[in-house]
GULUMPA-606296 format. One record per residue (C-alpha): residue in three letters; chain; x, y, z. Coordinates in nm, 3 decimals. Each point is the difference from the previous one (the first is absolute). Layout:
BEGIN
(node "ALA", "A", (X, Y, Z))
...
end
This chain:
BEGIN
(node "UNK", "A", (0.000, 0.000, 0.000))
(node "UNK", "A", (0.119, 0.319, -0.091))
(node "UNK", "A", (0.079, 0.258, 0.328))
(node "UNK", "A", (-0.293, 0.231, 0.071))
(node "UNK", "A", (0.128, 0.316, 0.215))
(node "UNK", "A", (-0.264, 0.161, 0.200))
(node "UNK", "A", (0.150, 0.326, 0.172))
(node "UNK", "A", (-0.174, 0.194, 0.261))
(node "UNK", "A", (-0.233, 0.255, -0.169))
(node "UNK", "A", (-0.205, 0.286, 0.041))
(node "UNK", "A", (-0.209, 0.272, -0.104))
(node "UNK", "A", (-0.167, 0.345, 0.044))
(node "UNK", "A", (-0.314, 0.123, -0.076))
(node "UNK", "A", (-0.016, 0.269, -0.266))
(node "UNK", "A", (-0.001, 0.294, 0.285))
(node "UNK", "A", (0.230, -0.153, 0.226))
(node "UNK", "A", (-0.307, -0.095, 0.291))
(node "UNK", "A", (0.110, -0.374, -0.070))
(node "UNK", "A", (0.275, -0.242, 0.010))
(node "UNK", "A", (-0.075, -0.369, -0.074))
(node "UNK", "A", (0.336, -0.190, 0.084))
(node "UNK", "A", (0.093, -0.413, -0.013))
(node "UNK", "A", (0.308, -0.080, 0.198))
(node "UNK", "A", (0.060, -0.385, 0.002))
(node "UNK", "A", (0.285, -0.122, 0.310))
(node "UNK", "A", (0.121, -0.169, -0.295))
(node "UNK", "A", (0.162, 0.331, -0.096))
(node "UNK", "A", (0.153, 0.062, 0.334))
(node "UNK", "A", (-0.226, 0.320, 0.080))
(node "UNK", "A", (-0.284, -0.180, 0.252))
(node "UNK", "A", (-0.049, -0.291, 0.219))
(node "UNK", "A", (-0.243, -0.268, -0.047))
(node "UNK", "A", (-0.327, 0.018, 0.149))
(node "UNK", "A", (0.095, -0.170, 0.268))
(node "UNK", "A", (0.306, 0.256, 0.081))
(node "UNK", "A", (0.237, -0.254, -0.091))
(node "UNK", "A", (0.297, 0.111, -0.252))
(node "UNK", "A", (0.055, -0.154, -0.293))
(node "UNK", "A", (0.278, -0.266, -0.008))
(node "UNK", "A", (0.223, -0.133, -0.245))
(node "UNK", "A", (-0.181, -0.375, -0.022))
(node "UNK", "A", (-0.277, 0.261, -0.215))
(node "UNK", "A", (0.069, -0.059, -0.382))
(node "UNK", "A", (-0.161, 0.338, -0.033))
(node "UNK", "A", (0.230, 0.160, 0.276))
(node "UNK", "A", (0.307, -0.138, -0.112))
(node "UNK", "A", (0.003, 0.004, -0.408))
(node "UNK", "A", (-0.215, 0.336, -0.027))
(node "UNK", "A", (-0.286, -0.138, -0.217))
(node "UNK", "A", (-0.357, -0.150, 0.022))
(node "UNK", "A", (0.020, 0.210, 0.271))
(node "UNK", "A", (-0.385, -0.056, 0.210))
(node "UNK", "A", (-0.175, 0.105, 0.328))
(node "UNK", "A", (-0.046, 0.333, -0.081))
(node "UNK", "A", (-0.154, 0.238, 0.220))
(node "UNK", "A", (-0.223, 0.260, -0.131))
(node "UNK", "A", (-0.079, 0.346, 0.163))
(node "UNK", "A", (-0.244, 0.307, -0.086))
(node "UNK", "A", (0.234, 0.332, 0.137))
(node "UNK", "A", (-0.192, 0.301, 0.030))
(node "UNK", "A", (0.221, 0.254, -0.034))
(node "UNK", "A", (-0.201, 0.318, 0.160))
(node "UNK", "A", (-0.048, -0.174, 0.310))
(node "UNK", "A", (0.276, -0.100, 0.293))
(node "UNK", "A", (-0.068, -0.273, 0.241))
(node "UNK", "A", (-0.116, 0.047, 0.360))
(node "UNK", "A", (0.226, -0.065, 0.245))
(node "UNK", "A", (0.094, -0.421, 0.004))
(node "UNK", "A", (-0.162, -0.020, -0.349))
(node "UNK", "A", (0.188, -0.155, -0.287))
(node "UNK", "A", (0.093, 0.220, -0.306))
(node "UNK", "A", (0.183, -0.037, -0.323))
(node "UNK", "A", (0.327, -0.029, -0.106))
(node "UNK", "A", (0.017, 0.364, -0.077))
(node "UNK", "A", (-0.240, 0.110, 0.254))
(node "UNK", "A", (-0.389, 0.054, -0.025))
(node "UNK", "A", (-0.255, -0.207, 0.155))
(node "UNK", "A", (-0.065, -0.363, -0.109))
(node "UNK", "A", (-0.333, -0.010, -0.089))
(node "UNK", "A", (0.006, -0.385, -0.096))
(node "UNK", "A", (0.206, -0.311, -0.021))
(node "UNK", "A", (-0.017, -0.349, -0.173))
(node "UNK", "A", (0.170, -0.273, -0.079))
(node "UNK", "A", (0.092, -0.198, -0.298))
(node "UNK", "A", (-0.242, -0.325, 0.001))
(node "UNK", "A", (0.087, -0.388, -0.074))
(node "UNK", "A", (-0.127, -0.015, -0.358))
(node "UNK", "A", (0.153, 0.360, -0.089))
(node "UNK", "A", (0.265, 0.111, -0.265))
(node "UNK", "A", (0.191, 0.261, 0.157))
(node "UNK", "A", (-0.064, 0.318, -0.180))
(node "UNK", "A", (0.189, 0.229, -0.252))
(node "UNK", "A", (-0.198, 0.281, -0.011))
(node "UNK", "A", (-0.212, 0.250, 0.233))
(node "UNK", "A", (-0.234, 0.254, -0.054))
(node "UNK", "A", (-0.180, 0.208, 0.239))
(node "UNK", "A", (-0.255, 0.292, -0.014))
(node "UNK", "A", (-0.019, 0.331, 0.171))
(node "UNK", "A", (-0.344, -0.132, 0.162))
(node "UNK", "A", (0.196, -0.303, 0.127))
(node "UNK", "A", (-0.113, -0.256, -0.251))
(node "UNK", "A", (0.278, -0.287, -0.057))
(node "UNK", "A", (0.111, -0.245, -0.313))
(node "UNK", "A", (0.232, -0.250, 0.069))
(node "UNK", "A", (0.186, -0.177, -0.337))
(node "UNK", "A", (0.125, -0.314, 0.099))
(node "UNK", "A", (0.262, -0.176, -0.212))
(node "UNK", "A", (0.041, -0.371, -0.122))
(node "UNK", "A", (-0.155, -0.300, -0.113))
(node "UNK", "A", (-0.348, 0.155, 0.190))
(node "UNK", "A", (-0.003, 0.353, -0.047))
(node "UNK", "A", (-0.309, 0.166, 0.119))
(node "UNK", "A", (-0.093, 0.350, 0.093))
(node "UNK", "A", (-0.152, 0.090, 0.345))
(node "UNK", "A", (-0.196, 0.253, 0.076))
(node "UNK", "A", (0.015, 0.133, 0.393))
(node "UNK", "A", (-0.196, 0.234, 0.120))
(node "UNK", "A", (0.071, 0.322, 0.177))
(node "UNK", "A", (-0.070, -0.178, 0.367))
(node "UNK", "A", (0.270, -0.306, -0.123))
(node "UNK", "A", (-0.281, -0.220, -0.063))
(node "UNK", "A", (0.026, -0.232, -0.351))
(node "UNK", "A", (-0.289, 0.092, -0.214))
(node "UNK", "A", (0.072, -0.190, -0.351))
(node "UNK", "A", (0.262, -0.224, -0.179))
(node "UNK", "A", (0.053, -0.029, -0.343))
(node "UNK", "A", (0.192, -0.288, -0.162))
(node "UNK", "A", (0.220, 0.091, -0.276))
(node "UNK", "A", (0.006, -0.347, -0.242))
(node "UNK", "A", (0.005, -0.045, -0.406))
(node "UNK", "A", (-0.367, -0.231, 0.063))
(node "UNK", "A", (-0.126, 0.184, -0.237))
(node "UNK", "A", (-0.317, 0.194, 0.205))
(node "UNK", "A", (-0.096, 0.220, 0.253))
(node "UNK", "A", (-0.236, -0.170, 0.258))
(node "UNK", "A", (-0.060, -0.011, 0.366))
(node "UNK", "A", (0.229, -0.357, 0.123))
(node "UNK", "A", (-0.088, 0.032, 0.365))
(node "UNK", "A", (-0.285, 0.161, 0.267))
(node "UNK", "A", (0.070, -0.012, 0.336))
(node "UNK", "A", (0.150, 0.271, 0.280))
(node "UNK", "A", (0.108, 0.226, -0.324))
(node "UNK", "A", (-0.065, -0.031, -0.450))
(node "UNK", "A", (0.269, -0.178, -0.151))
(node "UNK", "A", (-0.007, 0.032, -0.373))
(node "UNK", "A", (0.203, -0.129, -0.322))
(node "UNK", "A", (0.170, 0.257, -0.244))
(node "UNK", "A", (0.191, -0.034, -0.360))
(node "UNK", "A", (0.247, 0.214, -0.111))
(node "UNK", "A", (-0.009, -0.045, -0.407))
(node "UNK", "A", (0.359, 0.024, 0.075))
(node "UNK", "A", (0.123, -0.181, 0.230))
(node "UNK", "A", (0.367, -0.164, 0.039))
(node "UNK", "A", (0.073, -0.332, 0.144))
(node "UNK", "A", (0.338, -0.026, 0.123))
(node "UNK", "A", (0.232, -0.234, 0.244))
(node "UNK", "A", (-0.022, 0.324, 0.223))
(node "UNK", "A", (-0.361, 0.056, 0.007))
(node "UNK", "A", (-0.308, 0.125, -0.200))
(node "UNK", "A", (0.094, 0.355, -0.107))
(node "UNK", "A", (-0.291, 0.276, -0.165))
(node "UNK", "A", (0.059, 0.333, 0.140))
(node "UNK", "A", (0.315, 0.120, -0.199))
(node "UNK", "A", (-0.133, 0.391, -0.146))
(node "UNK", "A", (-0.330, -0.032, 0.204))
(node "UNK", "A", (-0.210, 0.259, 0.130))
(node "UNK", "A", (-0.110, -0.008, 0.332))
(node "UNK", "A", (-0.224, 0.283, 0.223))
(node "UNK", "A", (-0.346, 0.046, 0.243))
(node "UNK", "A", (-0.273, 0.191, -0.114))
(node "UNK", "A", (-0.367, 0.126, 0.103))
(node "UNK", "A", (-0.314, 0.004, -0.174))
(node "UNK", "A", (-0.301, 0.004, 0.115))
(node "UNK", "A", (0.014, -0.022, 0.363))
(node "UNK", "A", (0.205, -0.309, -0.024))
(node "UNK", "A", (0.386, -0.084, 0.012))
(node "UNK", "A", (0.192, -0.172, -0.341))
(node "UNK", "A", (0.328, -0.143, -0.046))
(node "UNK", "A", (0.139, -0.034, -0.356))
(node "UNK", "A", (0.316, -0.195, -0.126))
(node "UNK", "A", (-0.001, 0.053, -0.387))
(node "UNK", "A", (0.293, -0.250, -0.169))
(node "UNK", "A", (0.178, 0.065, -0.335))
(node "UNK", "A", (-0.211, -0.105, -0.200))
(node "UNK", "A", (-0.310, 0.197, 0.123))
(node "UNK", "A", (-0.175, -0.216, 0.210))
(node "UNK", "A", (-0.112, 0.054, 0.361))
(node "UNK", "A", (-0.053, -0.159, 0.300))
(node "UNK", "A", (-0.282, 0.230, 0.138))
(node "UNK", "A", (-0.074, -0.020, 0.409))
(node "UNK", "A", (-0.326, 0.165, 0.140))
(node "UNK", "A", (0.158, 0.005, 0.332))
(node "UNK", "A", (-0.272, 0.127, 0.179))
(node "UNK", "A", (-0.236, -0.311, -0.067))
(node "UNK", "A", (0.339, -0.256, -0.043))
(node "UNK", "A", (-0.088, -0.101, -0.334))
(node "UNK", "A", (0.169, -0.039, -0.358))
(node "UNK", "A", (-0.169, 0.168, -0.234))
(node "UNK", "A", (0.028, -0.111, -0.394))
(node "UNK", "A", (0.159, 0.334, -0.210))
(node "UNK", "A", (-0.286, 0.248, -0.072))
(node "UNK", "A", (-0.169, 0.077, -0.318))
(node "UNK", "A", (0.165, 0.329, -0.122))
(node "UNK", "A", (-0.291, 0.215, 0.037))
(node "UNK", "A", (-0.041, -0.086, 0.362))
(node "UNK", "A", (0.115, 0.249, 0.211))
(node "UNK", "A", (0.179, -0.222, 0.222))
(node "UNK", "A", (0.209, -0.045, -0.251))
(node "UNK", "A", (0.040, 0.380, -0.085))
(node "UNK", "A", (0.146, 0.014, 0.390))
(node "UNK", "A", (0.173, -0.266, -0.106))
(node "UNK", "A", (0.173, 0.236, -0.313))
(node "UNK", "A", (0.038, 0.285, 0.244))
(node "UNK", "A", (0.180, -0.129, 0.294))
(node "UNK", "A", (0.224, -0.158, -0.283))
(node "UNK", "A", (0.066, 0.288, -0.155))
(node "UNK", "A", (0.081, 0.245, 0.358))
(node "UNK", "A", (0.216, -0.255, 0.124))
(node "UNK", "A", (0.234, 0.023, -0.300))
(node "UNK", "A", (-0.011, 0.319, 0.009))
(node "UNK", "A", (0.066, 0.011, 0.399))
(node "UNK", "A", (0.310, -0.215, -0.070))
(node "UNK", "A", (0.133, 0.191, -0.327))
(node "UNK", "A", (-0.041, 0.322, 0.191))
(node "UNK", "A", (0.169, -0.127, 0.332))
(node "UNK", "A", (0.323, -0.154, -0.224))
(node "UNK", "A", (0.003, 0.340, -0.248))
(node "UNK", "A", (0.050, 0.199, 0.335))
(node "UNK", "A", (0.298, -0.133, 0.096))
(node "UNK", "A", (0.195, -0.106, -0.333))
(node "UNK", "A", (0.338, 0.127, 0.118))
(node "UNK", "A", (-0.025, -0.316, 0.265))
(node "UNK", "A", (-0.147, -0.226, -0.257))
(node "UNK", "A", (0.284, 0.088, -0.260))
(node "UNK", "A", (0.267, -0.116, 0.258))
(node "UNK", "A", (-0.181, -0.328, 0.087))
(node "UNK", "A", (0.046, -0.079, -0.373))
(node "UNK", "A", (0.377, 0.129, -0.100))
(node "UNK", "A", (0.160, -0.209, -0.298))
(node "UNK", "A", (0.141, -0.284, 0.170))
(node "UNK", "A", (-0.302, -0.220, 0.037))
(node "UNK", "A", (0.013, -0.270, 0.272))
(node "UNK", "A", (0.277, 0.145, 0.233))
(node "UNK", "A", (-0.141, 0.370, 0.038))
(node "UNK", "A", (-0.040, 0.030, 0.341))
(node "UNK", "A", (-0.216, 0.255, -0.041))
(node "UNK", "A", (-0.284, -0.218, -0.073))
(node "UNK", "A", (0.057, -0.144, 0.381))
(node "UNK", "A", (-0.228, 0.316, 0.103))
(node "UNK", "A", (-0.244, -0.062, -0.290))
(node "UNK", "A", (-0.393, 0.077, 0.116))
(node "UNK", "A", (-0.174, -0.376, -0.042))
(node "UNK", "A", (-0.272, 0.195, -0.216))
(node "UNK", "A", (0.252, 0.009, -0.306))
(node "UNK", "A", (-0.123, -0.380, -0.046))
(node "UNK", "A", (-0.347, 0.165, -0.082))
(node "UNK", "A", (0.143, 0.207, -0.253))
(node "UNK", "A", (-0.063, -0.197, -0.279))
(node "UNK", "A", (-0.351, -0.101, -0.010))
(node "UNK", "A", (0.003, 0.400, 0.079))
(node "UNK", "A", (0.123, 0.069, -0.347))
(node "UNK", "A", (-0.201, -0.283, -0.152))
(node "UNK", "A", (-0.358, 0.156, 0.162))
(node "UNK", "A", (0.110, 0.316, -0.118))
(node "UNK", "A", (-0.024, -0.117, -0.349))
(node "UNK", "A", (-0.309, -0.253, 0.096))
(node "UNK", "A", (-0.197, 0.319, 0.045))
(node "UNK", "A", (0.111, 0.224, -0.184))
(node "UNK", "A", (0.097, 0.291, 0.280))
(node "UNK", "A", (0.175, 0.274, -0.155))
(node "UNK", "A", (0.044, 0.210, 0.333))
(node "UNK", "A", (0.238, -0.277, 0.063))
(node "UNK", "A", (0.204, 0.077, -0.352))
(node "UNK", "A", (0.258, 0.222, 0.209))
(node "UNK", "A", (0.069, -0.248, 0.265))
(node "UNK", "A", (0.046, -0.308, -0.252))
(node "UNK", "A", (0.255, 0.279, -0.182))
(node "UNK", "A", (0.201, 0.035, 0.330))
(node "UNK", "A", (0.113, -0.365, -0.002))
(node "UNK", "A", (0.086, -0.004, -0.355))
(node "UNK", "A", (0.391, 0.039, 0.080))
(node "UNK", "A", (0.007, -0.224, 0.311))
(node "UNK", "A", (0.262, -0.287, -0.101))
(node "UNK", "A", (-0.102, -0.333, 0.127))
(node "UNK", "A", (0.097, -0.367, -0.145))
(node "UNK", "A", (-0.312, -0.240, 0.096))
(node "UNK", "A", (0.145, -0.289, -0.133))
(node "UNK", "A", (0.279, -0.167, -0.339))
(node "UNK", "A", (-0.105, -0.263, -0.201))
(node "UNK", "A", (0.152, -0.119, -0.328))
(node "UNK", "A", (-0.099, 0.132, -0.312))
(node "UNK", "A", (-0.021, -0.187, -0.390))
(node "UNK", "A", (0.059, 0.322, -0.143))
(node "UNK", "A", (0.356, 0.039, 0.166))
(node "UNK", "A", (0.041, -0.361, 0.086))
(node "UNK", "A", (0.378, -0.157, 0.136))
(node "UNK", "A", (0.102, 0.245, 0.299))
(node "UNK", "A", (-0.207, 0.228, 0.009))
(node "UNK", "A", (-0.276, 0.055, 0.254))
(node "UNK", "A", (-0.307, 0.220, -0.053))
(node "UNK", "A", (-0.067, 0.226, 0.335))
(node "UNK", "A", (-0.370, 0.084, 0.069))
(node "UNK", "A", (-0.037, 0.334, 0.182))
(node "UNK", "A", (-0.265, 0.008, 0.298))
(node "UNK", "A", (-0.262, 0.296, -0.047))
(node "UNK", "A", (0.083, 0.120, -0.380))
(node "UNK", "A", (-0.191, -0.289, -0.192))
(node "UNK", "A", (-0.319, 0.094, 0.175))
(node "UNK", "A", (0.044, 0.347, 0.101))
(node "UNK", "A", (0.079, 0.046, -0.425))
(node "UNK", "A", (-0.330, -0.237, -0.067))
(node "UNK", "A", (-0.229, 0.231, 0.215))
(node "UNK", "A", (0.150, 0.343, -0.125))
(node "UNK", "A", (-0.082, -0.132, -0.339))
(node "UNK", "A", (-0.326, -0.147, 0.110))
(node "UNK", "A", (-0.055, 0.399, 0.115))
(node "UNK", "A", (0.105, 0.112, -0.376))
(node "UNK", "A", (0.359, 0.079, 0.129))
(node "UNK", "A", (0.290, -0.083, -0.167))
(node "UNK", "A", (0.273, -0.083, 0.280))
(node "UNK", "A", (0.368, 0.211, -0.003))
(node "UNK", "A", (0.222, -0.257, -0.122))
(node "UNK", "A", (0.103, -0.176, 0.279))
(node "UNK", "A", (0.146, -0.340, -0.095))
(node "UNK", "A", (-0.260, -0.301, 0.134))
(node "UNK", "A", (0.239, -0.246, -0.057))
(node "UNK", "A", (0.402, -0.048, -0.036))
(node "UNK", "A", (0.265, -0.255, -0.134))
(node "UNK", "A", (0.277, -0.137, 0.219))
(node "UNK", "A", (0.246, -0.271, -0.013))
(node "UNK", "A", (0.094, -0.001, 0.389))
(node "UNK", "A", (-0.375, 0.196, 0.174))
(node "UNK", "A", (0.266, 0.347, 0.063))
(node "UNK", "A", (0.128, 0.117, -0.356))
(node "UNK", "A", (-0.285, 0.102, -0.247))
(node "UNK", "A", (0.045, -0.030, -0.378))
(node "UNK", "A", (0.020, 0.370, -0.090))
(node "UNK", "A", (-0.311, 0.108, -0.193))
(node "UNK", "A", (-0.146, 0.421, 0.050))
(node "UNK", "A", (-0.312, 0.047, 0.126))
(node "UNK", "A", (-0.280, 0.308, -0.003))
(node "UNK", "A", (0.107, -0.119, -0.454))
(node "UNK", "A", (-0.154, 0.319, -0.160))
(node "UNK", "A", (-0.179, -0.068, -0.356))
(node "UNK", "A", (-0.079, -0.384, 0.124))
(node "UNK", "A", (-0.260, -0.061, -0.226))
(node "UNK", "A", (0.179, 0.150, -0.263))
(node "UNK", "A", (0.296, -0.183, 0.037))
(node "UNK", "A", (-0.222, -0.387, -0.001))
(node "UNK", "A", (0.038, 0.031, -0.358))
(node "UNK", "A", (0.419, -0.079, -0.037))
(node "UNK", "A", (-0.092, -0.354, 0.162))
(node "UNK", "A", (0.105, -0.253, -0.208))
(node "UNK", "A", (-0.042, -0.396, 0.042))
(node "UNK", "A", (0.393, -0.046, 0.007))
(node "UNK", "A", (0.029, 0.260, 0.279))
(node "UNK", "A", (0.152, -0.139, 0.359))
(node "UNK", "A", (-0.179, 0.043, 0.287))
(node "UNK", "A", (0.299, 0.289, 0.148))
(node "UNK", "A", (-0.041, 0.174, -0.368))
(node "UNK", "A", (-0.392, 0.034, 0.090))
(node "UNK", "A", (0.050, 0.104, 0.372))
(node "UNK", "A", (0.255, 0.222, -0.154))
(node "UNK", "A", (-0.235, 0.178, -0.212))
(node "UNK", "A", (-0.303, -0.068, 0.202))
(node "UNK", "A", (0.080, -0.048, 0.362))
(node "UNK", "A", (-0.202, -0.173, 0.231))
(node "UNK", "A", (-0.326, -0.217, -0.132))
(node "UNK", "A", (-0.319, 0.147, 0.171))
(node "UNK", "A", (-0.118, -0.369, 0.063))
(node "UNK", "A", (0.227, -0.341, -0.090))
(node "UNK", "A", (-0.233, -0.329, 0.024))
(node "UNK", "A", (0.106, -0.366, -0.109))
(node "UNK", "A", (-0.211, -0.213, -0.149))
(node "UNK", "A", (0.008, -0.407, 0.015))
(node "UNK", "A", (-0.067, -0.201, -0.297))
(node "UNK", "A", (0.031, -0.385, -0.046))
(node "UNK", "A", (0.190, -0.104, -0.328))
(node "UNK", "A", (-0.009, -0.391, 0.005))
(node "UNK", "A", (0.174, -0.127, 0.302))
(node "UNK", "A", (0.145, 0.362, 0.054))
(node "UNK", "A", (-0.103, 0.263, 0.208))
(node "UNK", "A", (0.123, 0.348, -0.158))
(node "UNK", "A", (-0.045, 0.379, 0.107))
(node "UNK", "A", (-0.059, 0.296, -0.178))
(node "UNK", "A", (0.060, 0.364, 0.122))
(node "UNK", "A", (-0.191, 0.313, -0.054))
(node "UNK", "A", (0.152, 0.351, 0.048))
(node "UNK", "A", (-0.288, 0.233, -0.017))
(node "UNK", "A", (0.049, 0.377, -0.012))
(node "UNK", "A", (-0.315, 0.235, 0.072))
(node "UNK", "A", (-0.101, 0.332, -0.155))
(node "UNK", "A", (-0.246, 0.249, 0.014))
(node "UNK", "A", (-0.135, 0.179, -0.304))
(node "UNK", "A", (-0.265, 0.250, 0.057))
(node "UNK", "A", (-0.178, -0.200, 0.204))
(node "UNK", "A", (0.029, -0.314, -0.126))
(node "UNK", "A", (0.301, -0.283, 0.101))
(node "UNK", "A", (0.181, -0.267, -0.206))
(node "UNK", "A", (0.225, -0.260, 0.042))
(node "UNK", "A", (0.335, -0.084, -0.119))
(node "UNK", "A", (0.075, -0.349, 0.011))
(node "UNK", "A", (0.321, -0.176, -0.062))
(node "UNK", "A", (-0.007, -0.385, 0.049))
(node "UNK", "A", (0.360, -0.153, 0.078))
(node "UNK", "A", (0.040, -0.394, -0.005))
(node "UNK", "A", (0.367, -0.209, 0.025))
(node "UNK", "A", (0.128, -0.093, -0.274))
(node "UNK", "A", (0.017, -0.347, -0.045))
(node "UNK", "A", (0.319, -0.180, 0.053))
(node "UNK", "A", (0.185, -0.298, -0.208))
(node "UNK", "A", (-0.070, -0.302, 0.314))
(node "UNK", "A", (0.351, -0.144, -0.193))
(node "UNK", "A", (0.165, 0.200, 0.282))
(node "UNK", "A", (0.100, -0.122, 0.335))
(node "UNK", "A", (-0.090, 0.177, 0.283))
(node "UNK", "A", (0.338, 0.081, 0.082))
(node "UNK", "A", (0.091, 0.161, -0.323))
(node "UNK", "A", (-0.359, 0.168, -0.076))
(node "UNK", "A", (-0.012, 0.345, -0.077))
(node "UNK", "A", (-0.177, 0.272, 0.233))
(node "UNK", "A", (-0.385, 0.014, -0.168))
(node "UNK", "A", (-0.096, 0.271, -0.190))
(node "UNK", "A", (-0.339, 0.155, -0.078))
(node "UNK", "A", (-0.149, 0.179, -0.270))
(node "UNK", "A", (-0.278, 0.185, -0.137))
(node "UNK", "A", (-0.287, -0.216, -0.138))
(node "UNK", "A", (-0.291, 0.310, -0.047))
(node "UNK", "A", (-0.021, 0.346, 0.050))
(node "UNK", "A", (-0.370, 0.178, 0.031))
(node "UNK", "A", (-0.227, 0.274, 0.082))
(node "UNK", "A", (-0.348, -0.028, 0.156))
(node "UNK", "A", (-0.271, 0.192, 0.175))
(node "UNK", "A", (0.100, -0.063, 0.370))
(node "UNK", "A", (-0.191, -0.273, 0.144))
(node "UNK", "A", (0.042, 0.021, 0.332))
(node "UNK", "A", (-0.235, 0.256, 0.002))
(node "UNK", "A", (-0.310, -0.257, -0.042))
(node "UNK", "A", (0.155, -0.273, 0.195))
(node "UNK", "A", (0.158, -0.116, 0.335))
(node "UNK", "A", (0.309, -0.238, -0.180))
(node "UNK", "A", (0.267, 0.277, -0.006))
(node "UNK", "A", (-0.082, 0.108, 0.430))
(node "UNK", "A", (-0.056, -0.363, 0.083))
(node "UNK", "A", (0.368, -0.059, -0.155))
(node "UNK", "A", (0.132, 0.300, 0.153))
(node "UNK", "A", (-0.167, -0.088, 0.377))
(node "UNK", "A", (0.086, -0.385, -0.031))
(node "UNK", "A", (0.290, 0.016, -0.168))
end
């Protein structure tokens, strides 16, 4: 089994009333229960992982405790405390509300999400599994219901489905919602006040209009609260990737930042067009994978925000600044040198020729907008292709360049040994009405990658 780390967590509600904190004596930070410290005979103890026995707490930060009370670990008054049961995962995630409401995200093989209520008490469970429905499982002291993600990962290390997900409380109506919107655009809807799961709403129901609207102010909530303060944010992402310290003293909301961007773009909110332009320069590698259109030693490295900040500005009828999405490197530090901010882009598609490397277009070009394989079965053979795809804006309508790259096909005579470094080449160059417009493929590559 692949390690699971669970690390002491918490949260704070969006005006600071709350914090909703885990602590496991797994982690060295609390006893057990029973006051006992943790001992070295614990796997969870000893190796740091599948770490259990956590021990939840509701902090309310405008009140101190009365003389021989208990309070937090940073003060304020402990309004309620539980512990992790028997048949739990122990959790990854916490949210809490300024009116005290709770959602606990457990992690693992069982993940669920609990719903506690301002007084501490467990109002509702909801089983995150890929059954295929949503449907009350169980009645007794509190609903438990089954939920589907459309996308949801199995893994040695757990079932995973939140990854660019959208989580927040709401009103309408007299009653209390919780939302938790994945990826893809579907959500897990909570009536909290009457512990039920609702099924999404019709469009024209005004639940689902609150729905829109709390989406919408909490991006722009968390846009605003980043955009005030992009001196610090600029530091936490210097050029130098995984050893800048600076991202030691990151805020945990960056994580959010994402599906921020991508809801920008979802709804089309154009007062959020000057924060989206604010993160344009930041410089941050997500990820390298290889690439078919430089194959051999070279790695292609995936920046973190650009590919969906630059979908959403476009979505908005922006064209981004120039800021590379991706880069080329044969060791993740050195870059292969190509300009960007390329003035007369569009212009300059036309010199593309089929016998062009891929460093002559990046060259000329710089940076694809959006890069994509493609899988194909030829006989026994699996084979890739690669599309470059370069965006512009005329008037107020967008195409889309596409170069396709594929390896050139080598003589099998050869012995590994001996073989030369594959090569790749240019098998169709093209120009189309951008489709990712009308559809979902181009995001759902982008957010899944």
């Amino acid at each position: 089994m692949t390690a699971i780390f669970y690390s002491d967590c918490k949260a704070t509600s969006p005006k600071g009333k709350f914090t909703l904190e885990a602590r496991s004596p797994h982690n060295g930070t609390i006893n057990h229960r029973d006051g006992q410290p943790p001992a070295e005979n614990e796997f969870g103890f000893k190796y740091r992982e599948h770490q259990s026995n956590f021990r939840y707490r509701l902090i309310d930060n405008t009140r101190q405790p009365s003389s021989g009370q208990m309070n937090g670990s940073d003060g304020g008054f402990i309004v309620w405390e539980r512990w992790q049961e028997d048949d739990e995962d122990s959790p990854h995630e916490l949210v809490v509300s300024d009116d005290g409401w709770s959602i606990l995200r457990t992690h693992g093989f069982r993940p669920e999400l609990i719903a506690v209520s301002p007084v501490g008490e467990d109002t509702l469970r909801v089983r995150i599994d890929g059954a295929g429905s949503e449907h009350a499982i169980r009645s007794g002291s509190i609903p438990v219901y089954s939920w589907s993600p459309d996308y949801l990962e199995f893994s040695s290390a757990g079932l995973y489905w939140t990854e660019h997900s959208w989580r927040f409380f709401f009103p309408h109506q007299g009653s209390f919602y919780f939302a938790w919107r994945t990826s893809c655009g579907q959500c897990l809807l909570l009536n909290l006040s009457a512990s039920t799961l609702l099924p999404t709403p019709d469009s024209s129901d005004p639940l689902s209009q609150a729905m829109i609207e709390g989406e919408k102010q909490g991006v722009i909530d968390l846009l605003s609260s980043f955009t005030e303060r992009m001196n610090e944010v600029r530091n936490w992402f210097r050029r130098g990737t995984s050893e800048n310290t600076g991202r030691e003293e990151m805020d945990p909301q960056v994580r959010f930042l994402t599906a921020a961007f991508h809801l920008a773009g979802v709804h089309r909110l154009t007062s959020a067009i000057p924060l989206l332009r604010k993160w344009e320069e930041i410089d941050c590698r997500s990820r390298c994978t290889g690439s078919d259109a430089m194959p051999g030693s070279w790695w292609l490295e995936v920046q973190c925000f650009r590919p969906i900040l630059h979908h959403s500005l476009r979505l908005l009828g922006q064209e981004p600044l120039g800021y590379a999405t991706y880069h080329f490197t044969p060791d993740f530090e050195r870059r292969f040198p190509m300009p960007e901010h390329v003035p007369n882009r569009q212009a300059k598609t036309a010199q593309v020729r089929p016998e062009m490397t891929a460093e002559q277009v990046l060259q000329l070009l710089g940076s694809p907008d959006h890069i994509q394989s493609v899988w194909r079965q030829e006989g026994e053979i699996h084979r890739t292709s690669e599309h470059w795809e370069y965006d512009f804006l005329s008037g107020d309508q967008w195409t889309t360049f596409r170069i396709t790259w594929e390896e050139k096909k080598r003589d099998r005579s050869f012995d590994r040994k001996n073989r030369p470094d594959p090569t790749s080449q240019i098998t169709q160059i093209e120009t189309e009405p951008s489709s990712w417009l009308h559809t979902d493929k181009r995001v759902s590559n982008i957010l899944r990658g």
